[in-house]
C-alpha positions as CSV (number, residue, x, y, z in Angstrom):
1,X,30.6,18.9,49.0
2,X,30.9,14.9,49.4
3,X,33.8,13.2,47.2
4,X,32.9,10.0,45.2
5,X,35.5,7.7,45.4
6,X,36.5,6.4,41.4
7,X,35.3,2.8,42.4
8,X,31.5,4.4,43.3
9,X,31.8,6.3,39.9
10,X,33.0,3.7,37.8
11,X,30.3,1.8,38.8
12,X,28.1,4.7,38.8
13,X,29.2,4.6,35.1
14,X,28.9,1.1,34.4
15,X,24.9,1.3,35.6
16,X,24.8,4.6,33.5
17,X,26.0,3.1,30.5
18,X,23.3,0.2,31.1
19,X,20.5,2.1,31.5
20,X,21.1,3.8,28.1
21,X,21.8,0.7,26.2
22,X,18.6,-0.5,27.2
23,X,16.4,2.7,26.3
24,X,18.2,2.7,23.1
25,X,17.6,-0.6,22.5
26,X,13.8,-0.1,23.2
27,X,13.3,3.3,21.1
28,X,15.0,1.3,18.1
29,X,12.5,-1.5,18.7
30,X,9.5,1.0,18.9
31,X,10.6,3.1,16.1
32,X,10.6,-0.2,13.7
33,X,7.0,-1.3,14.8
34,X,6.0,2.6,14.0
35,X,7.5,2.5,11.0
36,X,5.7,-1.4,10.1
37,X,2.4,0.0,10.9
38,X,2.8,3.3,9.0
39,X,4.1,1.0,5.8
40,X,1.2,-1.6,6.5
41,X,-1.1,1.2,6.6
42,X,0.2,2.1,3.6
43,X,-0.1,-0.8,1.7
44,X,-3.7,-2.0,2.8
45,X,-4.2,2.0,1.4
46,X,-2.9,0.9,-2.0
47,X,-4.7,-2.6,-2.4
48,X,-8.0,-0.6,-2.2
49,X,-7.2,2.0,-4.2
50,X,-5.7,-1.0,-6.5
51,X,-9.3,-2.7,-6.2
52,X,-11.1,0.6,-6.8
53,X,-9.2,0.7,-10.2
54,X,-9.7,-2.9,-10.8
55,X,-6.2,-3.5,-11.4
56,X,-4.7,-7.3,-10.4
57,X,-8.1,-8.1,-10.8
58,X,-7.1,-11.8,-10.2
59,X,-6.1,-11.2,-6.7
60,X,-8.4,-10.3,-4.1
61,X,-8.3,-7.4,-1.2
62,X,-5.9,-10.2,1.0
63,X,-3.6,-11.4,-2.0
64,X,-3.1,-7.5,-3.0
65,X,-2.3,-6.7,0.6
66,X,0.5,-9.6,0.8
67,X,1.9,-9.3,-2.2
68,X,2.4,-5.5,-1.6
69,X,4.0,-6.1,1.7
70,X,6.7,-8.2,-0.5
71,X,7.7,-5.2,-2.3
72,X,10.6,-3.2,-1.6
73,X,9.9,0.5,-2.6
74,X,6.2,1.2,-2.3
75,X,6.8,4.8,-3.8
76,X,7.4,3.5,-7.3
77,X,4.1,1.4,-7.2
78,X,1.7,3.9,-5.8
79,X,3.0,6.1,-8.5
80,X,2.3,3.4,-11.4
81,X,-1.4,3.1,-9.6
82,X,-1.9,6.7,-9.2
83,X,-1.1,6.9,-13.4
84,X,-3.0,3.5,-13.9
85,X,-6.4,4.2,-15.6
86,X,-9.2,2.5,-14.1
87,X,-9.5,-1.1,-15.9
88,X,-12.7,-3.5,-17.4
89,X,-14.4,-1.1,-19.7
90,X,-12.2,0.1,-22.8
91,X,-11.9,3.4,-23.8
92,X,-14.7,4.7,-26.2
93,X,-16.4,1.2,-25.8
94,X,-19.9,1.0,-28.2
95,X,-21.8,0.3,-25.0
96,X,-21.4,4.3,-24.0
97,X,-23.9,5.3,-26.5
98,X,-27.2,6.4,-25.0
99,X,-30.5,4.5,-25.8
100,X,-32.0,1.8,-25.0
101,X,-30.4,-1.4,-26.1
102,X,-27.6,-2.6,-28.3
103,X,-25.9,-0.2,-30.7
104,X,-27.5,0.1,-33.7
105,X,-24.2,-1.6,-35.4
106,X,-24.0,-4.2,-33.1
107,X,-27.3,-5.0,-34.2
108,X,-26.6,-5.4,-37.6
109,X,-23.4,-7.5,-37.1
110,X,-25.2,-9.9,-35.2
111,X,-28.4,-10.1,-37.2
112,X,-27.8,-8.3,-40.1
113,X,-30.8,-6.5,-39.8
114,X,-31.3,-2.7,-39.1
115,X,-32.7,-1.7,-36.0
116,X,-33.9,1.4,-37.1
């Protein structure tokens, strides 16, 4: 068996050392880009489903999308849109009722006359 002399291994050690700075360098870099896609993928997820609902109806697909990548924790605002009822039409609105037309009191109210 061949001896290493300490000078060979120290800088054996010192290129060593190195080599694994740099590699964990790189994995940090290449687990925050993973982890910016998955959030980005993320957040263009929740500005359609946002759209779908019609909520920040104001703000198009692009404005949703950059003001979501300002927030902090995305959990607490998928949650609010996953419990956000969809938005523009009110609950029970008149316009529900089957039939051709207006609603028979919408009618009246605006012409005070009965349909019927």
């Amino acid at each position: 068996m061949q001896k290493v002399s300490s000078r060979d291994a120290a800088a054996l050690l010192k290129q060593a050392g190195a080599a694994i700075n740099t590699l964990v360098q790189e994995n940090r870099k290449l687990k925050k880009e993973a982890a910016d896609r998955e959030r980005d993928v993320r957040v263009v997820k929740l500005a359609r489903e946002m759209e779908e609902k019609g909520l920040a109806s104001e703000l198009d697909l692009e404005e949703k999308v950059a003001h979501l990548r300002k927030v902090e924790n995305l959990d607490v605002t998928e949650q609010a849109v996953k419990l956000a009822a969809p938005q523009g039409r009110g609950f029970g609105d008149i316009g529900e009722v089957e039939g051709a037309g207006e609603h028979p009191f919408i009618t009246f109210v605006q012409t005070g006359e009965d349909p019927r």
